[in-house]
PAKOLKE-625128 format. One line per 8 residues: number of its first residue (from 1); their letters; for each residue x, y negated, z of C-alpha. Coordinates in steps of 0.1 Angstrom, whole numbers, always signed. Example, Ala and Ser with C-alpha at 12.3 -4.5 7.8 and 13.67 -1.06 7.14 Angstrom:
<sites>
1) AS) +123:+45:+78 | +137:+11:+71
</sites>
This chain:
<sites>
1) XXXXXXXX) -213:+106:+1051 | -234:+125:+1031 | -262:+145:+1048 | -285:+171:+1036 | -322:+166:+1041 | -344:+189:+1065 | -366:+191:+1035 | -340:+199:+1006
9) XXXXXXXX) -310:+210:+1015 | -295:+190:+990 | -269:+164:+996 | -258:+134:+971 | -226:+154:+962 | -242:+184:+951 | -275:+171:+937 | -266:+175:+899
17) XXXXXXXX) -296:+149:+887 | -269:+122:+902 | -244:+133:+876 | -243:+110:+840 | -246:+125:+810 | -226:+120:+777 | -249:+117:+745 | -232:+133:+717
25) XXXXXXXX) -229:+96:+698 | -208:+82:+731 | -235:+66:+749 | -240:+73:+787 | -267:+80:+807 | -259:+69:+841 | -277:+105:+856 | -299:+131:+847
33) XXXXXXXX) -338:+116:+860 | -356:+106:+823 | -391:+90:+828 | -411:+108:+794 | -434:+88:+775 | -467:+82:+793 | -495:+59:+779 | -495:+24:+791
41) XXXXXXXX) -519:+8:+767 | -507:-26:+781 | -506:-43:+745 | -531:-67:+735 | -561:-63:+713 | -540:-68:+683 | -517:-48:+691 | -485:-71:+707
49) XXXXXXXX) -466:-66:+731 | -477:-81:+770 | -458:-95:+798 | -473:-68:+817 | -449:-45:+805 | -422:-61:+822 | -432:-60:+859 | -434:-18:+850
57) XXXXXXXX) -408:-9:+834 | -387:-30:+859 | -400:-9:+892 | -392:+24:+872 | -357:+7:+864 | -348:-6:+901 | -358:+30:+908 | -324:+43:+898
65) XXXXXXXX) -335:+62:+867 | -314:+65:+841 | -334:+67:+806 | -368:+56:+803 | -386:+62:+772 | -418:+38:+766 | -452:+51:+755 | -457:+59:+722
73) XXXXXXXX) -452:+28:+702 | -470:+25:+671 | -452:+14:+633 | -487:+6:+620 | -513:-18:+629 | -539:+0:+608 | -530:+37:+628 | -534:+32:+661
81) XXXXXXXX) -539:+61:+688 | -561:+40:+712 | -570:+6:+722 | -543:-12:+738 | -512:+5:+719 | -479:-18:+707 | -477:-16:+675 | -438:-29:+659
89) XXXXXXXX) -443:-37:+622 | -418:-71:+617 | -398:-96:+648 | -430:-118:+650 | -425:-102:+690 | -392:-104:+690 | -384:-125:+723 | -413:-101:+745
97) XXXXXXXX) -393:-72:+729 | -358:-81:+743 | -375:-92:+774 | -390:-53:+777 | -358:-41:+774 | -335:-61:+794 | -362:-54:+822 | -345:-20:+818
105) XXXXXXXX) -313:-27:+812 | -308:-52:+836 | -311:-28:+862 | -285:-3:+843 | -314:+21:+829 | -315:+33:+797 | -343:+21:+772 | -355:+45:+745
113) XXXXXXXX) -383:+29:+724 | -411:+61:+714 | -418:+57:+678 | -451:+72:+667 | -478:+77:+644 | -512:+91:+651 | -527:+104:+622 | -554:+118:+628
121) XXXXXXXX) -554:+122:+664 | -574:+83:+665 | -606:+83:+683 | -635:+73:+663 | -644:+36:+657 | -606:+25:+661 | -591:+21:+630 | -609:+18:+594
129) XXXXXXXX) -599:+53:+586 | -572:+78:+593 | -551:+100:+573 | -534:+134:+582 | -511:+155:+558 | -544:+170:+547 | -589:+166:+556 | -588:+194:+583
137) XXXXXXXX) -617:+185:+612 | -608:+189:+647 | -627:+214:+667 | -661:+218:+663 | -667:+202:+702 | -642:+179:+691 | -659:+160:+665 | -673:+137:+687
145) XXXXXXXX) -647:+120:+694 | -625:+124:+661 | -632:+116:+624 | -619:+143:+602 | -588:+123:+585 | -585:+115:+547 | -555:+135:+531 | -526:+106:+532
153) XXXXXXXX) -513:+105:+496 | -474:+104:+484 | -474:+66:+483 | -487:+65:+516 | -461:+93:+532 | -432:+73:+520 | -447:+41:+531 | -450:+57:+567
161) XXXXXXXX) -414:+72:+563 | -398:+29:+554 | -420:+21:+586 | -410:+45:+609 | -369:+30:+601 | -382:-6:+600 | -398:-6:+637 | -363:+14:+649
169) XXXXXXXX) -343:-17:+634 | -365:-42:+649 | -360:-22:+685 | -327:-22:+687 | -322:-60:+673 | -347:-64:+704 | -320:-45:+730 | -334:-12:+733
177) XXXXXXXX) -308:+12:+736 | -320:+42:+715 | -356:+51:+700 | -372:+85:+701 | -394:+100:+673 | -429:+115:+686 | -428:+147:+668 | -452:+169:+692
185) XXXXXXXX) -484:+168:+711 | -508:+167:+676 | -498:+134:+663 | -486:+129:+627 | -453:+143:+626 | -466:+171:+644 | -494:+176:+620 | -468:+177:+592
193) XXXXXXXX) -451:+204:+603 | -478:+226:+617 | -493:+252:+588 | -531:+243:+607 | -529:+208:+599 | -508:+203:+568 | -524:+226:+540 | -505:+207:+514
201) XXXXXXXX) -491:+222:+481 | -466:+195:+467 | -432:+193:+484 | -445:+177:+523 | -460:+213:+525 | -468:+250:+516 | -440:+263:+534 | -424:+259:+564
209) XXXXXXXX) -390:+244:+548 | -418:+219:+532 | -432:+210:+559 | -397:+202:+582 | -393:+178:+551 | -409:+149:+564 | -396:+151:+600 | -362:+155:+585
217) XXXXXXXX) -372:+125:+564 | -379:+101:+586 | -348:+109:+610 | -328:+100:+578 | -344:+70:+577 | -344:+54:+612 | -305:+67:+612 | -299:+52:+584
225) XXXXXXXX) -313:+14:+597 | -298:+20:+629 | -264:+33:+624 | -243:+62:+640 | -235:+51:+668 | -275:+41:+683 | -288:+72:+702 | -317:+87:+686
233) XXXXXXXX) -336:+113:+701 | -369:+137:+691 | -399:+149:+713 | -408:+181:+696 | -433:+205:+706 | -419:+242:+713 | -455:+254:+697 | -489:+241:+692
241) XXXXXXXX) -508:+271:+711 | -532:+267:+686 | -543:+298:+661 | -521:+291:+624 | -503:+257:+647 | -471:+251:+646 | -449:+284:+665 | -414:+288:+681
249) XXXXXXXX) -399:+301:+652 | -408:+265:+634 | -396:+249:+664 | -367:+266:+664 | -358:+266:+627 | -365:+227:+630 | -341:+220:+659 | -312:+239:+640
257) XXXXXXXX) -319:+212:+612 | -321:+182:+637 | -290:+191:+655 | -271:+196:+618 | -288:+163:+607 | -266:+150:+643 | -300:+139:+663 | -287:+129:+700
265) XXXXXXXX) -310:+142:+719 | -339:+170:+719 | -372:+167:+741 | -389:+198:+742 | -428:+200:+750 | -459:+218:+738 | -496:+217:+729 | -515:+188:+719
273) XXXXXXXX) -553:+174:+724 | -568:+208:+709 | -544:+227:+734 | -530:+203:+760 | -502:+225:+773 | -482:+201:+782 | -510:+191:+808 | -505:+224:+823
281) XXXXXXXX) -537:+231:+811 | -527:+262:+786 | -503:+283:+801 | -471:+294:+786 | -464:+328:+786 | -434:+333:+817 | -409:+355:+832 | -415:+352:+868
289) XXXXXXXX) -376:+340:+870 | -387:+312:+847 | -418:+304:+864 | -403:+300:+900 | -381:+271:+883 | -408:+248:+877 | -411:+236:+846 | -435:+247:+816
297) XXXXXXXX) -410:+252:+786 | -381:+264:+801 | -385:+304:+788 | -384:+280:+751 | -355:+262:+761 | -332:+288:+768 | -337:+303:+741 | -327:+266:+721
305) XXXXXXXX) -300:+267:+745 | -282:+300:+730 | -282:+276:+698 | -273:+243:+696 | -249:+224:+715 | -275:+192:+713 | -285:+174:+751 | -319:+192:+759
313) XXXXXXXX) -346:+171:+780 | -374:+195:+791 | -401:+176:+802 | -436:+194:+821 | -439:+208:+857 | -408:+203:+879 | -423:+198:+910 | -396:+199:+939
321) XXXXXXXX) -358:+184:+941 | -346:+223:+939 | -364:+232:+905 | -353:+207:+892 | -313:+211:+903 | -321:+253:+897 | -330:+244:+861 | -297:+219:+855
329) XXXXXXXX) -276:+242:+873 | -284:+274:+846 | -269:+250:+819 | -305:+257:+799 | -316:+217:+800 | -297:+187:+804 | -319:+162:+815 | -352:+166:+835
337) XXXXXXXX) -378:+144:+821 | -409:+132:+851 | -438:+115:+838 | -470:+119:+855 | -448:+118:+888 | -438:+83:+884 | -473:+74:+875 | -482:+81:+913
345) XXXXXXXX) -448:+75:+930 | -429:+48:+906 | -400:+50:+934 | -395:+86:+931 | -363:+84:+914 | -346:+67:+941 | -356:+97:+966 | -347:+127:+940
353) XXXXXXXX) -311:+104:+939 | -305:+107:+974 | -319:+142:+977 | -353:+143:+988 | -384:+148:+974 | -411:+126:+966 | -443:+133:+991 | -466:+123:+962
361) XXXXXXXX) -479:+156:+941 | -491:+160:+908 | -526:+174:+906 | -553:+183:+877 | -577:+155:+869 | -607:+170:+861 | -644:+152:+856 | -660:+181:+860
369) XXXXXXXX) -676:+172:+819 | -658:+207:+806 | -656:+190:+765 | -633:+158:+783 | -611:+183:+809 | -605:+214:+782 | -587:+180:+760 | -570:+168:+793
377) XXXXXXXX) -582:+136:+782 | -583:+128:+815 | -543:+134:+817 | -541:+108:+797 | -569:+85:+808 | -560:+87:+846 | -526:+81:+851 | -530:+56:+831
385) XXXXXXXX) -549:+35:+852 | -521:+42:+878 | -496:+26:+856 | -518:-1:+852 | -514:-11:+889 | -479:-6:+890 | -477:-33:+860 | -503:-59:+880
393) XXXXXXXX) -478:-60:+912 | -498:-29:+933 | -495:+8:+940 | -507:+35:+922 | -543:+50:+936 | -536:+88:+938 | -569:+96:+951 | -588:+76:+927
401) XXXXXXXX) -621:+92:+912 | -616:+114:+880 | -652:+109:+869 | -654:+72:+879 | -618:+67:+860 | -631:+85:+832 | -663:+65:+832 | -648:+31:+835
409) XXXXXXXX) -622:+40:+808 | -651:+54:+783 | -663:+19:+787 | -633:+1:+786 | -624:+24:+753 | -654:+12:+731 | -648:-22:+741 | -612:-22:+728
417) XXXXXXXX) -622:-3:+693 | -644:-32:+689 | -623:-58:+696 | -594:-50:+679 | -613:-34:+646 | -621:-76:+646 | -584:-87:+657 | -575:-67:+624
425) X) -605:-75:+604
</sites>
């Protein structure tokens, strides 16, 4: 019998995130919970992949999820985002790889490798240099921690472009079931097709047809080395909220492409380290309709929605068991992605299934140092720690210090830009 929690209302019949969902290349999701791509920075110094990995992904998996998409895995040795990052350049890793996935798979979840680039979002001392679509600085209060990027040159773009489709190949030879391109947040594919960052006049810029030209290029080219029938998906920001960033009109004109081009599935999220909104920490304009359903893109989504048939995954804010079965019952999203959520309650998944909420909430980190909190650095840096207990066999620590995370980290951080600046020397 089923029977509605005192706390929901919701029973297992009715609770739409139970239902599966059908990706427009045939593959099925087995429900509607997605686990977004949070930081683990569980690979070694140089870069491999670690049997730590497996211990996560395999609690999130048992959880009853159906997709989880890995943090942002890296195609380049030499561009790395932090310390700690897997980087998938040839099948030297090959037999770790298949034993990440299957500690997905085994357990029925769906396993989407995130494919990235950072650019120039790199803090200083990691890699020998870094190279954006053009030498624009960060924020004055910024440079601290960034090195204004050399401009990448042709050569370079289409080297990046072969490596994006070689890593895909190597993922799904590995048993992954689909790969998703980071295109948001202020990484590389971002910076392309923002206006701020990509001041470019040959054809990767000068226009906003220009700049889609490279995201466009490199979802030719994983397609192309996986096949048709491999799901692969895109996390694109719905704007920058940065002055002269990437706007919804962009967004939108580059989602009408990707669904043409026959992408499987559309994550839609905002901001990046310059204007973290999809920390919560910049606000996005909001009906108060919109605002009562949770989640931080939704106004941006419906108005996808009125466009293109493509699954949409909006990721940012849900809260509660209701928003989130308010937001899939107006037919606006598809999917409702949970990150920092299953950072601090890794067996949330199994609750929301059966109709109950999770008693963990998220909360903002703050140090109380306003030049780390205005990045939501500590977004990052904190629940990442949390993820690093899961993976060591223990529970996350959701009252755990922001400042004494933050400090350990900072340590931790210069350490690991030493030491793997040597592994690659």
């Amino acid at each position: 019998m089923n029977r509605p929690t005192q706390r929901t209302g919701i029973d297992t019949q009715s609770n739409l995130l139970s239902q599966p969902l059908h990706l427009p290349n045939g593959s099925v999701l087995r429900n509607r919970l997605a686990k977004a791509a949070m930081s683990e920075t569980l690979g070694s110094y140089d870069n491999r992949p670690t049997e730590k990995l497996i211990p996560l992904y395999r609690r999130w998996a048992t959880s009853g999820i159906g997709l989880l998409i890995t943090g942002n895995i890296m195609i380049d040795r030499r561009a790395l985002g932090e310390p700690g990052n897997v980087a998938i350049e040839d099948e030297r890793d090959l037999p770790l790889l298949q034993q990440w996935a299957r500690a997905a798979t085994d357990q029925g979840a769906a396993i989407w490798a995130q494919l990235n680039h950072p650019g120039k979002q790199s803090p200083k001392g990691l890699n020998a240099e870094n190279i954006a679509p053009s030498a624009i600085p960060f924020r004055p209060d910024m440079t601290a921690f960034f090195d204004t990027p050399r401009e990448a040159t042709s050569a370079e773009i289409e080297d990046i472009i072969r490596r994006f489709g070689g890593s895909a190949v190597i993922c799904k030879k590995a048993g992954f079931t689909g790969v998703q391109l980071h295109a948001a947040h202020g990484y590389l594919v971002n910076q392309f097709l923002s206006p701020h960052h990509n001041q470019r006049t040959d054809k990767w810029g000068g226009t906003a047809e220009k700049r889609r030209r490279f995201v466009l290029a490199v979802y030719e080219e994983i397609r192309k080395n996986v096949g048709p029938d491999f799901p692969v998906g895109i996390k694109l920001n719905s704007a920058d909220f940065q002055r002269g960033g990437f706007t919804e009109e962009e967004s939108v004109e580059t989602i009408l492409e990707l669904a043409d081009a026959g992408i499987d599935l559309i994550e839609i999220s905002g901001g990046t380290y310059e204007a973290p909104a999809m920390s919560g920490l910049v606000e996005e304009p909001q009906k108060a309709s919109t605002a009562s359903r949770e989640a931080y893109f939704l106004v941006f989504a419906e108005r996808v929605r009125g466009l293109v048939a493509t699954p949409l995954m909006v990721t940012g804010g849900f809260r509660t068991l209701a928003g989130m079965n308010t937001a899939l019952n107006s037919g606006v999203l598809d999917i409702v992605g949970l990150a920092r959520l299953l950072a601090i309650d890794p067996d949330a998944p199994a609750l929301l299934l059966r109709g109950q909420d999770s008693q963990q909430r998220v909360r903002p980190i703050k140090t109380g140092i306003k030049a780390v909190d205005r990045m939501g650095l500590m977004e990052v840096v904190w629940y990442t720690q949390q993820l690093k207990r899961i993976a060591h066999g223990g529970d996350p620590h959701s009252n755990a210090s922001a400042l004494g995370t933050f400090l350990k980290s900072f340590v931790q951080s210069g350490w690991g830009n030493y030491r793997s600046r040597r592994m690659r020397a």
